[in-house]
C-alpha positions as CSV (number, residue, x, y, z in Angstrom):
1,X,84.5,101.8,124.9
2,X,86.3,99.3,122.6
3,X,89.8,100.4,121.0
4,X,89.2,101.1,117.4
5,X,91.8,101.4,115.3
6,X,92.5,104.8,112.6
7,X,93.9,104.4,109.4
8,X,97.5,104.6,109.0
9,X,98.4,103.7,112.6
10,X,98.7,100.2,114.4
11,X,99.9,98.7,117.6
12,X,102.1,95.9,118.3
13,X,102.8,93.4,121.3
14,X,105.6,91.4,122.8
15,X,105.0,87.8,121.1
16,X,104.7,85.7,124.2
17,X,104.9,82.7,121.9
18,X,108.2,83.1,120.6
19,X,110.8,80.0,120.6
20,X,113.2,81.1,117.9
21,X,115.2,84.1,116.5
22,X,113.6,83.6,113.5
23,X,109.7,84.4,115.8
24,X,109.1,87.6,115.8
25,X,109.7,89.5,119.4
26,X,106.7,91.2,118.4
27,X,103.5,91.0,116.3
28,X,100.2,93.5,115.8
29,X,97.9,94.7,113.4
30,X,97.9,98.3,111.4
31,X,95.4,99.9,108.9
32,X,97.7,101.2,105.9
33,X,95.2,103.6,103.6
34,X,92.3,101.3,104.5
35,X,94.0,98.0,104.0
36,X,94.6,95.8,107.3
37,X,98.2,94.6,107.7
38,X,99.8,91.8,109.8
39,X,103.1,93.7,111.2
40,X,105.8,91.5,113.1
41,X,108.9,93.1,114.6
42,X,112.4,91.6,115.4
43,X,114.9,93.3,117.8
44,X,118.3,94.0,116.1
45,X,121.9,94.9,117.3
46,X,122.6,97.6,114.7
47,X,126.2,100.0,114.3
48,X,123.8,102.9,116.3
49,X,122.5,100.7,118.5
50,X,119.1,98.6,118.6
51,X,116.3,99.0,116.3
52,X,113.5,97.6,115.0
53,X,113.2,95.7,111.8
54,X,109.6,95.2,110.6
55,X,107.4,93.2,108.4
56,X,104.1,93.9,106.8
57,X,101.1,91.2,105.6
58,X,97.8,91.8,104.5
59,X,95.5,90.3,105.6
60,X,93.3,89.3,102.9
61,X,96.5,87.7,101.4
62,X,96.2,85.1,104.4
63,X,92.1,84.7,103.0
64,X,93.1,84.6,99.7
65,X,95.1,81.6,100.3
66,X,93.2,79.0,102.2
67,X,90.0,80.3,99.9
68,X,91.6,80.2,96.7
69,X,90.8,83.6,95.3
70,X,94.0,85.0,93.9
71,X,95.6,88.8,94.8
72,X,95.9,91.1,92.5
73,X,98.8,92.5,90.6
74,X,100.4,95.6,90.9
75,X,97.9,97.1,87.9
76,X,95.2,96.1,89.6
77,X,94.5,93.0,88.0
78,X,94.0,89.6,88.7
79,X,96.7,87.1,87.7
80,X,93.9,84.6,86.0
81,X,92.1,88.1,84.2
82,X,91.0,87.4,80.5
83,X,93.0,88.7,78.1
84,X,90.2,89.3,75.4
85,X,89.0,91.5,77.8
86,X,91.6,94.2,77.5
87,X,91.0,97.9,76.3
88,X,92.9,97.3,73.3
């Protein structure tokens, strides 16, 4: 049986690839309230210690790109939307 991932969980792996500080040590996937997420992590030297810093990308951002549809904002709207076509 395949893995399939749940929602609100993810898994990372060590980024084989990586040439640079700046590259990730390691990269995954997650599912963030139904939404599918990029996530790379970077090893830090912190005051307590190492940790983890992390970044998040959707994925559909990445599709939204090379296909030219744009994201929406944060009111759920499209950056190009109408404006005669507001409520009010």
């Amino acid at each position: 049986m395949a893995y399939e991932p749940k929602n609100n969980s993810g898994s990372l792996f060590r980024n084989d690839k990586r040439e640079k500080d700046s590259h990730p040590n390691a990269q995954g996937t997650a599912i963030i309230e139904g939404i599918e997420y990029w996530v790379s992590a970077w090893t830090k030297d912190g005051a307590k210690g190492k940790f983890q810093s992390l970044s998040f990308k959707r994925k559909d951002a990445a599709v939204a790109k090379t296909t030219g549809h744009q994201e929406r904002n944060s009111y759920g709207n499209r950056d190009d939307a109408d404006p005669n076509d507001l409520p009010f």
